[in-house]
Each structure stands twice: as C-alpha cells, then as structure tokens.
C-alpha positions in Angstrom: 0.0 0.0 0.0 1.4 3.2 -0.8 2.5 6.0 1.5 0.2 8.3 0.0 -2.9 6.0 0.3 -2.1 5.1 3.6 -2.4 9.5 4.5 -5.8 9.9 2.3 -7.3 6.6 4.3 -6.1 8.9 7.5 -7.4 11.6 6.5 -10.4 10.2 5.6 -10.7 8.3 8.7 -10.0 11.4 10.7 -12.9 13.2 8.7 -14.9 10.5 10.0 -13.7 10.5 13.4 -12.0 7.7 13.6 -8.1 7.6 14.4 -6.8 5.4 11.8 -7.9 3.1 8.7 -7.0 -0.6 8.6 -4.3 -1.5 6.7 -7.0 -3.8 4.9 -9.4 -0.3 4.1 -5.9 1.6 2.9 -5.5 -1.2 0.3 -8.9 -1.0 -0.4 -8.9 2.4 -0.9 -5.4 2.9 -3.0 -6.9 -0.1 -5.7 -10.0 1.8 -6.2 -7.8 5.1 -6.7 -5.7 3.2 -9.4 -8.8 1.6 -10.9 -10.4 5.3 -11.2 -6.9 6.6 -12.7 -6.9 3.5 -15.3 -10.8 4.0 -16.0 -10.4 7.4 -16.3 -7.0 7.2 -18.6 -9.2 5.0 -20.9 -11.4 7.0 -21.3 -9.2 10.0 -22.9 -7.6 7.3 -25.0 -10.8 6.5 -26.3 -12.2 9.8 -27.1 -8.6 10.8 -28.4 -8.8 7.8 -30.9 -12.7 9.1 -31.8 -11.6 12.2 -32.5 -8.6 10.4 -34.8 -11.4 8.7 -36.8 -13.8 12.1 -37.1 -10.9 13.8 -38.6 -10.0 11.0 -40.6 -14.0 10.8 -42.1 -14.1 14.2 -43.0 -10.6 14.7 -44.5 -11.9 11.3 -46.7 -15.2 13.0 -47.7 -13.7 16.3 -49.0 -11.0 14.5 -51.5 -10.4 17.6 -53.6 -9.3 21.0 -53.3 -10.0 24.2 -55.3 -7.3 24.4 -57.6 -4.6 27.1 -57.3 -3.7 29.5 -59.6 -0.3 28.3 -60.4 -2.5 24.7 -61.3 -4.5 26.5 -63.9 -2.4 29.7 -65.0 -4.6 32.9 -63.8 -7.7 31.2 -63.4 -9.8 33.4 -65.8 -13.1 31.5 -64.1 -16.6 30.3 -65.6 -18.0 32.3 -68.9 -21.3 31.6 -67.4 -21.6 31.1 -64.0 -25.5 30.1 -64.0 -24.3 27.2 -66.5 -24.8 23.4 -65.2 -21.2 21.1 -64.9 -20.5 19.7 -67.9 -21.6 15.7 -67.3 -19.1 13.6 -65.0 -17.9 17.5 -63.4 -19.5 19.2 -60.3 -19.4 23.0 -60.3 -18.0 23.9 -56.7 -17.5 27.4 -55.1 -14.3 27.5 -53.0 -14.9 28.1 -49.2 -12.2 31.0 -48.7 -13.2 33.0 -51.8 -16.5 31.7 -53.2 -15.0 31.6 -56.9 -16.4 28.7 -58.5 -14.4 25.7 -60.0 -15.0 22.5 -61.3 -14.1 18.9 -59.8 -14.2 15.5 -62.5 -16.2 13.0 -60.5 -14.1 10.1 -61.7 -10.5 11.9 -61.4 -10.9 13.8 -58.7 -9.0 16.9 -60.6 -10.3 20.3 -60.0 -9.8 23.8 -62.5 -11.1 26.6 -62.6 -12.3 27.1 -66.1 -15.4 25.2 -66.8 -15.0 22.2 -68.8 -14.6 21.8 -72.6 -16.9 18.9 -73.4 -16.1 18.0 -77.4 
C-alpha cells in the first residue's frame, strides 16, 4: 500500500472520526484510486482515438481542393456562372473565396475554367 494512500485513508478516517484506517481499508482504498486513474486514462484514450477517426471521415469526404492559380495559369473562371457542370464535373465554389471551380467526379482533378466537353 502506498504511503500516500495510507495518508488519504487517515485523513479520511480522521474526517470520520475515527483515528486510523486498517491497513485492509488503505489497500482497499489505493486499488479503487488506481482503478479510477486507469478507467479514467481509458477513457481519454478512447475519445482521443474518436476524434482520430472524425478527422480521418471528414478529410476522406472532401477528396479535392479548389485548384490554385499556379495549377491553372490565372484562373480566368466560368464564362457563365448560371451554367450546369458539364456531365461527369461538379461545379463547386471554393470556401475562402466563393469563386467557383470545377471537380471530375471520376479523377478527382479540379480547374477553374469550366470544362470543354467536345
């Protein structure tokens, strides 16, 4: 039983009004303090590794990324921007700027200028 188990089960005792806990209620009481520690250590580890897999699903759902301008030369944008995607592309805006670009479902590769379909 540890030393510092043994002065919580005193100090818990003397809370109580009694003198002195057993040495069988110390050990009691210093295995359900390491059994609390190890529950609550689980615990984080758990949460930590459900956070891992949140992060994980999202970074999984949002495969591309707006292209940049060095990708696509100075990114001159859409001629029309009430035009549907060309089929197989989805017309996207970009979250920092809202300029629209355009993602090929099958490829994953995003530009700026809207598709040539020929």
């Amino acid at each position: 039983v540890s030393a510092t188990a043994m002065d919580s089960a005193r100090e818990a005792g003397a809370e109580a009004g009694q003198l002195e806990a057993s040495p069988a209620e110390a050990a009691a009481i210093d295995a359900a303090a390491r059994v609390s520690a190890a529950i609550q250590a689980r615990e984080v580890a758990v949460s930590a590794r459900e956070a891992a897999v949140v992060a994980r699903e999202v970074a999984s759902a949002t495969p591309h990324h707006a292209p940049t301008f060095a990708e696509e030369g100075e990114g001159e944008g859409e001629e029309d921007p009430d035009a549907e995607a060309p089929p197989g592309w989805v017309k996207l805006a970009d979250f920092a700027t809202g300029a629209l670009y355009y993602v090929h479902e099958a490829t994953g590769r995003s530009q700026w200028d809207r598709p040539r379909v020929g």
